[in-house]
C-alpha positions as CSV (number, residue, x, y, z in Angstrom):
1,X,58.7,-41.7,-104.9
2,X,57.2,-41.6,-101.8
3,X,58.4,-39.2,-98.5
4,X,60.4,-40.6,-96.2
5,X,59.0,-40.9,-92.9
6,X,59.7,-38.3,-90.6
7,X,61.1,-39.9,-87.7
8,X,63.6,-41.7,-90.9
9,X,64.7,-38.2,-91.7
10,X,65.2,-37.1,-88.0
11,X,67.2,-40.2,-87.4
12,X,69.2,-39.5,-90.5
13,X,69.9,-36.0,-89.7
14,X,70.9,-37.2,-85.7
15,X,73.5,-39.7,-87.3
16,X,75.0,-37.1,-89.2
17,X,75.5,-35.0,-86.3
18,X,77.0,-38.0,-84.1
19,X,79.4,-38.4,-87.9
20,X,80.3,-34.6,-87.9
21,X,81.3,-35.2,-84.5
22,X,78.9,-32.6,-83.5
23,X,78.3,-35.0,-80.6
24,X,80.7,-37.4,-79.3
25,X,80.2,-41.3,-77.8
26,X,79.4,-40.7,-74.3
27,X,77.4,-37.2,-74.8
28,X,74.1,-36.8,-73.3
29,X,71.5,-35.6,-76.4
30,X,69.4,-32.7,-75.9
31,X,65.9,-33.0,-74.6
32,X,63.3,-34.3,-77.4
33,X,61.5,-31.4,-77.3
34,X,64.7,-29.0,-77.8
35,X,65.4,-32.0,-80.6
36,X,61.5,-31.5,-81.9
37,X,61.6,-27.6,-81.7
38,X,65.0,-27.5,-83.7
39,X,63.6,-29.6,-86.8
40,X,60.2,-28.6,-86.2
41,X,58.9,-31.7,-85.3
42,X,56.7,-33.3,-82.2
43,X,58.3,-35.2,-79.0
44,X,56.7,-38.6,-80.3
45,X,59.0,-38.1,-83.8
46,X,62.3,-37.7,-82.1
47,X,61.5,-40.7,-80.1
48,X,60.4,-42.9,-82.6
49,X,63.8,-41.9,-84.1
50,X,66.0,-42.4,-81.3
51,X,64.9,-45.5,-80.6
52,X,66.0,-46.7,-84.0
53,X,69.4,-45.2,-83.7
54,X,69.2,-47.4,-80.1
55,X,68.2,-50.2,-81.5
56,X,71.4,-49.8,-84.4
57,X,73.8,-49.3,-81.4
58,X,74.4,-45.5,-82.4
59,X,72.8,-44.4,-78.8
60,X,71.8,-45.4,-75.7
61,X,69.4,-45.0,-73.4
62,X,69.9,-44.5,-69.6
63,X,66.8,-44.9,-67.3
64,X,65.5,-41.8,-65.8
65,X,68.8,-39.9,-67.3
66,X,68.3,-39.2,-71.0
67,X,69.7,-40.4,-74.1
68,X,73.4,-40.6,-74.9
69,X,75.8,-41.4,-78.0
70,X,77.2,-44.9,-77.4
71,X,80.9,-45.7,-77.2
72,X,81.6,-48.2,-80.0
73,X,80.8,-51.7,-78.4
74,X,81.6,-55.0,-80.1
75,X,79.0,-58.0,-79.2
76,X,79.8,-59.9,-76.1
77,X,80.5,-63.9,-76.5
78,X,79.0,-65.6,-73.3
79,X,79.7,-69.6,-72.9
80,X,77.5,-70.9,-70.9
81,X,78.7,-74.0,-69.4
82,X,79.6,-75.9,-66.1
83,X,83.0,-73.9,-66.7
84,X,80.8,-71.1,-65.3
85,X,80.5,-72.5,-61.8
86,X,83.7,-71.6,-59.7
87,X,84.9,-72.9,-56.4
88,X,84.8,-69.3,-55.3
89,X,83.4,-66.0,-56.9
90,X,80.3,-65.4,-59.2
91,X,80.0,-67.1,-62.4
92,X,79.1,-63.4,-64.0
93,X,82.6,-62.1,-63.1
94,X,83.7,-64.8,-64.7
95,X,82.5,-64.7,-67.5
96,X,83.1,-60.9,-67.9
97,X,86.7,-61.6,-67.2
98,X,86.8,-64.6,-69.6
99,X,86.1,-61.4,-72.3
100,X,88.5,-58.7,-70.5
101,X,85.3,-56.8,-69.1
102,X,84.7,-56.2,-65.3
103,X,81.5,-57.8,-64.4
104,X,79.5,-56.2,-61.9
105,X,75.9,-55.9,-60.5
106,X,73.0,-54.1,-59.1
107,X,70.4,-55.7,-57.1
108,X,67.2,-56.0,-54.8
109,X,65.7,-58.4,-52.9
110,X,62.4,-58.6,-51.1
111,X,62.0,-61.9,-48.9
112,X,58.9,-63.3,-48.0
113,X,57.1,-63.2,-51.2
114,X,54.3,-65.4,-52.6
115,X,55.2,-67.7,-55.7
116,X,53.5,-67.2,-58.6
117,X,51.7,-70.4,-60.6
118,X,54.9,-70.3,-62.8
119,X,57.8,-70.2,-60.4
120,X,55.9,-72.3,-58.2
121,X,55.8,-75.0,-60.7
122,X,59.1,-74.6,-61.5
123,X,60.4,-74.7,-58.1
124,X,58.1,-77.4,-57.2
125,X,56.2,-75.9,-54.4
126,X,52.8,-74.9,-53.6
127,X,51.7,-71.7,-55.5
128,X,51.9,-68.5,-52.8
129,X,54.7,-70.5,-51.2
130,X,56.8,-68.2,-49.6
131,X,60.2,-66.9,-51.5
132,X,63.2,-64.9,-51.6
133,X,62.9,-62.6,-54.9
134,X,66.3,-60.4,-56.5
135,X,66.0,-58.5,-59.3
136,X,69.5,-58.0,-61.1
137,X,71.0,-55.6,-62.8
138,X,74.1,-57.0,-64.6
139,X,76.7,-54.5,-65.9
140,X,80.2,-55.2,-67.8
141,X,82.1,-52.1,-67.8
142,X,79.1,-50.1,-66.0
143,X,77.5,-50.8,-69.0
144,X,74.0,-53.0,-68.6
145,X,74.2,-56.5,-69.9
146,X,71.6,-58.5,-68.7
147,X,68.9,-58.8,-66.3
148,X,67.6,-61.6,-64.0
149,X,65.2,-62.2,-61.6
150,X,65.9,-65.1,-59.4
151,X,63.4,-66.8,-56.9
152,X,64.5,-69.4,-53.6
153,X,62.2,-70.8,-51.6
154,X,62.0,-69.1,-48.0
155,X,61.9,-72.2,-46.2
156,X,65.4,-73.7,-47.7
157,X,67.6,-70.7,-46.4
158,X,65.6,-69.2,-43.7
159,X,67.3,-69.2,-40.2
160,X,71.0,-69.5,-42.6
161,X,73.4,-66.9,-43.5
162,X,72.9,-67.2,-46.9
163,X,69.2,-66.3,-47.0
164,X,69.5,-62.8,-48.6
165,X,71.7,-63.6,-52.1
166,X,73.3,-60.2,-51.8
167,X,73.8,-60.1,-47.7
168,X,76.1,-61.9,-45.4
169,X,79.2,-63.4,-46.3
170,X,78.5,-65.1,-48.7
171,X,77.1,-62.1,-50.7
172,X,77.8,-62.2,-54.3
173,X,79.2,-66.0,-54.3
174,X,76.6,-67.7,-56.7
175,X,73.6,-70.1,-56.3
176,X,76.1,-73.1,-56.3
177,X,78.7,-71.8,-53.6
178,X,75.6,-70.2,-51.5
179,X,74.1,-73.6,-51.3
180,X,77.5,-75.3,-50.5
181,X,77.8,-73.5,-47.5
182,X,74.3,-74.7,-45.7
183,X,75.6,-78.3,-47.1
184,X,73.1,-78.4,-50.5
185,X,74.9,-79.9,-53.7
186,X,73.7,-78.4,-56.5
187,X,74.4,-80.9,-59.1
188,X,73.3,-79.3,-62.5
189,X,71.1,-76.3,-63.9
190,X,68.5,-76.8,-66.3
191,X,68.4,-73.6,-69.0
192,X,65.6,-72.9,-71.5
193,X,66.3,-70.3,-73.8
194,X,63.8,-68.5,-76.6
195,X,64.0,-64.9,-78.3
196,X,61.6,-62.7,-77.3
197,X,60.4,-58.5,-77.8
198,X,61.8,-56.5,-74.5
199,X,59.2,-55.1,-72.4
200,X,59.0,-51.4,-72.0
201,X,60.8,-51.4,-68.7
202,X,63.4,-54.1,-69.8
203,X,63.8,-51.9,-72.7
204,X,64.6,-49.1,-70.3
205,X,67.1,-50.5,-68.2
206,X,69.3,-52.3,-70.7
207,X,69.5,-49.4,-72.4
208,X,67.9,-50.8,-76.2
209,X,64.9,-50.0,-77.9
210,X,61.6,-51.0,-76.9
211,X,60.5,-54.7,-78.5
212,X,63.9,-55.2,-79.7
213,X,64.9,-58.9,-79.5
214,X,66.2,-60.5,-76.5
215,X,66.8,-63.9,-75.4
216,X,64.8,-65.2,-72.5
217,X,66.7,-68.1,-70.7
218,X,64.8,-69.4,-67.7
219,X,67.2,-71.2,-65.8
220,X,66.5,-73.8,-62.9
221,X,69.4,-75.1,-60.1
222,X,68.6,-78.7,-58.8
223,X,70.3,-80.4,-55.9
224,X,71.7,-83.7,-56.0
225,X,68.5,-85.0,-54.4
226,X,66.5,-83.1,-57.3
227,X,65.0,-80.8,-55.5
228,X,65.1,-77.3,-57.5
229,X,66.7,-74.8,-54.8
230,X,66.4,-71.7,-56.9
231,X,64.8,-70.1,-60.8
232,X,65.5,-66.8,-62.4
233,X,64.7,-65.2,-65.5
234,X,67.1,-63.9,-67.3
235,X,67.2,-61.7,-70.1
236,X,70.1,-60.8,-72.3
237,X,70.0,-58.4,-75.2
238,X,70.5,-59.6,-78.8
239,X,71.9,-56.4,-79.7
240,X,75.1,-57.0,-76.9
241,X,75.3,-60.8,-76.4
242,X,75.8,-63.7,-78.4
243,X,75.2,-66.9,-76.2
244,X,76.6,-70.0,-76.8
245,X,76.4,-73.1,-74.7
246,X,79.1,-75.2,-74.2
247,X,77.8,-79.0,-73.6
248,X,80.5,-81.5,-72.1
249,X,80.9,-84.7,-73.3
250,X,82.1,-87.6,-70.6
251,X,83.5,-90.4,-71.7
């Protein structure tokens, strides 16, 4: 019979530990090379096998913090639907709430950069055309949930209060509700969803091992005048999320 690999074993023997309560959800792990030295193993080992417990939803991993046990976490159902879109608030609070979590978010945004071939098409200007860029952080529970990066063009807001998504008063309040308030209707969002590997520093942020499977929805607002007025990427874990898409049907 052949050996079991030895990241397999050092995995094995980590869930036992977490089992024995040796560790409980919510610990921080010991250092992979105090992990490595203890089994007598290398740094590349432990890793291998930490990201597999990840990946299985027995740990977590924090960006530029270490690795922890995870609290037990059921899978998150996320309708995605014109429901979404509220006269006031952000559609992710929403949808948080809809499942009894808080929603909440992180964010950055650099104005003034060029479009890139892709969101240029998408957006339906000319390629280095300047935008408005935020990068999301998404957390239910202070726990990461999804990512998005989101892209206006400059020349819609600029000179508006609602030209930095996460400044002004209308911080926070959506793409629809934004627009509304410099008297753009967005009238519907066009989503394309496929499954995908996480990048490395996707992987890193959301907490899940590195190529584990995500779903990649890029997601386009149009005005009533189809004009697109803002696309983000957005990237949701398999591992946390189950998406389903609610489609209305007018009669």
């Amino acid at each position: 019979m052949p050996e079991q690999p030895p990241y397999l074993r050092i995995a094995d023997e980590l869930r036992q530990r977490i089992a024995e309560h040796a560790w409980g959800p919510g610990d921080r792990l010991p250092s992979r090379a105090q992990i490595g030295q203890e089994y007598g193993v290398g740094e590349n080992v432990v890793r291998r096998a930490q990201e597999l417990l990840i990946s299985q939803g027995v740990l977590e991993g924090r960006a530029g913090s270490g690795t922890y046990v995870a609290e037990p976490r059921k899978r998150v159902r996320v309708v995605r639907s014109s429901a979404r879109e509220q006269p006031q608030g952000s559609p992710f609070r929403a949808d948080m709430k809809a499942v009894g979590k808080l929603g909440d978010w992180e964010s950055r945004t650099d104005a003034k950069v060029p479009a890139p071939a892709e969101i240029a098409a998408r957006l339906g200007i000319g390629e280095d055309d300047l935008c408005v860029r935020t990068a999301y952080e998404f957390l239910a529970d202070g726990r990461p949930m999804q990512l998005s990066t989101s892209w206006e063009p400059y020349d819609l807001t600029a000179g508006t209060l609602v030209v930095l998504p996460e400044g002004g008063p209308h911080a926070g309040a959506g793409v629809v509700n934004r627009m509304a308030a410099i008297g753009v209707t967005v009238s519907h969002a066009v989503e394309q969803p496929e499954p995908r590997q996480a990048t490395t520093e996707e992987a890193s942020l959301l907490g899940i091992q590195k190529a584990a499977l995500v779903t990649h929805i890029r997601r386009t607002y149009y005005s009533d005048q189809g004009q697109p007025v803002e696309t983000a990427d957005i990237v949701v874990p398999a591992v946390h999320c189950e998406i389903v898409y609610e489609i209305p049907i007018n009669r």
